[in-house]
C-alpha positions as a printed NumPy array, in Angstrom:
array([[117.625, 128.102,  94.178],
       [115.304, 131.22 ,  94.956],
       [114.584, 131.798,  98.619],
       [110.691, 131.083,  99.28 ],
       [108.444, 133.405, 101.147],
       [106.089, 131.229, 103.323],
       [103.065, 133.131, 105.068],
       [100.56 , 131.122, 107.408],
       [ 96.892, 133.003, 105.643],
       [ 94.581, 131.346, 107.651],
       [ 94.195, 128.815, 110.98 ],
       [ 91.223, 126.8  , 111.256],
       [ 90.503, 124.007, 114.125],
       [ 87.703, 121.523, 113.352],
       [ 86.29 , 120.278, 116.605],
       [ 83.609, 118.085, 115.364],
       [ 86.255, 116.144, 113.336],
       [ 88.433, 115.512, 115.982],
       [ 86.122, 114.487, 118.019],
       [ 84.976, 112.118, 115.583],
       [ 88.448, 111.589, 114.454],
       [ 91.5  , 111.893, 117.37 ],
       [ 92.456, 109.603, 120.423],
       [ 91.955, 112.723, 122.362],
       [ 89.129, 114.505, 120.211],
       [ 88.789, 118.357, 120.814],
       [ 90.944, 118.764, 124.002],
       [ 93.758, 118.979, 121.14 ],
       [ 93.008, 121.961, 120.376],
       [ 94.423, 124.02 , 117.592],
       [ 98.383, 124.052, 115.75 ],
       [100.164, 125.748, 118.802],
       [102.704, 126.76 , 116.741],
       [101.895, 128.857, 113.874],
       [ 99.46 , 131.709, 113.708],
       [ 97.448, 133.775, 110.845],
       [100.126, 136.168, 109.539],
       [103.549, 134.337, 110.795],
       [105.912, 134.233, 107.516],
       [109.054, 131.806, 107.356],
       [111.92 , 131.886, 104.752],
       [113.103, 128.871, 103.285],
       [116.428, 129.227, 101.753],
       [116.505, 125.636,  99.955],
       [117.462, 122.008, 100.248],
       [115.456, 120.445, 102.515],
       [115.562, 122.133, 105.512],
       [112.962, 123.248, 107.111],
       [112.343, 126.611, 108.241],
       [113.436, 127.312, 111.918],
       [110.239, 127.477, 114.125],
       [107.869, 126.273, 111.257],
       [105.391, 122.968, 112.152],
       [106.746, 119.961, 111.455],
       [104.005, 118.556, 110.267],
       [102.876, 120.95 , 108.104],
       [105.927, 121.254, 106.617],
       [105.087, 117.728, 104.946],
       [102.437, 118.725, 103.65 ],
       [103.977, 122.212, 101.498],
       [107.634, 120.688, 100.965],
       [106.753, 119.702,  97.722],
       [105.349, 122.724,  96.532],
       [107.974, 125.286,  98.254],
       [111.004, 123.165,  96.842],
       [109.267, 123.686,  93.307],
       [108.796, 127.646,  93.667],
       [112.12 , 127.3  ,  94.943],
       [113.604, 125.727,  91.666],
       [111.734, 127.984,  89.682],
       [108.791, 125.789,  88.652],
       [105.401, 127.652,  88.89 ],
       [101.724, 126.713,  89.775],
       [100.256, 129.045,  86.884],
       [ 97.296, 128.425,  85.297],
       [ 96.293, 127.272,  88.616],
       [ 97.208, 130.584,  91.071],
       [ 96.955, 134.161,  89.262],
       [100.511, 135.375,  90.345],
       [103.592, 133.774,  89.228],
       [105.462, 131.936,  91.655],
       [103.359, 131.449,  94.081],
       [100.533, 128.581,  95.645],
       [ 98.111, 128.596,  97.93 ]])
């Protein structure tokens, strides 16, 4: 398996959705723990990077463990290897 650059590009907090949308609406506030620019390196299995976001690792697993494997996102994403 190929070790898998992760980079955080952008952070974005919605408050009118969670104030529509969460138990505690807009009081929670943006992902405390990542920030624009913070890069992780996952080295394979399923192991999640140390200090990454729990729940946003959910969300990417999928696609990291398939750059990881070599599978590829192309015609989709103009460089090789990589998603957004």
């Amino acid at each position: 398996m190929k070790k898998v650059k992760i980079t955080v590009l952008k952070k974005e907090f919605y408050a009118d959705f969670a104030e529509k949308y969460l138990t505690d609406g807009k009081a929670v506030g943006a992902c405390s723990l990542l920030n624009e620019g913070d890069t992780f390196v996952f080295d394979g299995g399923a192991k999640m990077p140390e200090g990454f976001c729990p729940w946003a690792w959910i969300d990417i697993y999928h696609n990291v463990s398939a750059i990881s494997s070599g599978g590829t996102y192309s015609p989709w994403n103009i460089k090789e290897g990589q998603t957004i």
